[in-house]
N, C-alpha and C positions, 0 to 999 in steps of 0.2 A: 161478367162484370162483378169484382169483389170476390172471384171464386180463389184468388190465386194464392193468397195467404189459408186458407183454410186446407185448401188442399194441397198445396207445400208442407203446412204443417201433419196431414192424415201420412203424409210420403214419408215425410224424415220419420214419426212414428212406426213407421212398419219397417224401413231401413235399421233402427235402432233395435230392434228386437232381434236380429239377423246375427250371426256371427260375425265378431269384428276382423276376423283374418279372413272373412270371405266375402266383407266391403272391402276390404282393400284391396283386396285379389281382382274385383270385378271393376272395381276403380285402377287399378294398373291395364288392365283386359281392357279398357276402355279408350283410357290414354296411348296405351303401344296400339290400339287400331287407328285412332285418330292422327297420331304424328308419321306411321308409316301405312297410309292405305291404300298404298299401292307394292309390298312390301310385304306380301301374304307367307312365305315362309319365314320370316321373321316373325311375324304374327304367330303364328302356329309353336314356332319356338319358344316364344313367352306364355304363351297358355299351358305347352306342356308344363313347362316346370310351375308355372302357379297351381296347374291342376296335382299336382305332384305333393308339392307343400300344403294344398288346403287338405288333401285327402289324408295325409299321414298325419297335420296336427292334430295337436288337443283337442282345436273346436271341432272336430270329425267324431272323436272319441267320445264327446260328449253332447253329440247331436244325436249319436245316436245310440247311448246310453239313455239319455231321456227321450228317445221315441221310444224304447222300448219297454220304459218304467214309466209311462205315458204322466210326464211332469213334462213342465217346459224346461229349457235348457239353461245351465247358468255357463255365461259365458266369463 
């Protein structure tokens, strides 16, 4: 009771610190499960290529450039 704005709000906080091309990647990953789930090589098909796209952008590059310059990342 009463938990559900506080810890909506601790979510979205820990979402936002996250790379924005890899909410959206997990937010596409979500929705193509959801509209074909019964439809698992299509699924498979969309994750490769989002797995494809997030690993080659920028925010890959600079995930993990500041793991290794142990700063957080600017996304």
């Amino acid at each position: 009771h009463g938990e559900a704005l506080p810890t909506a709000l601790e979510l979205a906080s820990v979402i936002a610190e996250r790379s924005p091309a890899a909410v959206r990647a997990t937010k596409c990953l979500v929705y193509a499960a959801a509209v074909q789930p019964d439809e698992a090589d299509a699924w498979w098909t969309v994750n490769a290529k989002v797995l494809k796209e997030i690993l080659t952008g920028p925010d890959a590059a600079e995930g993990a450039a500041a793991f290794a310059e142990r700063r957080p990342p600017v996304w």
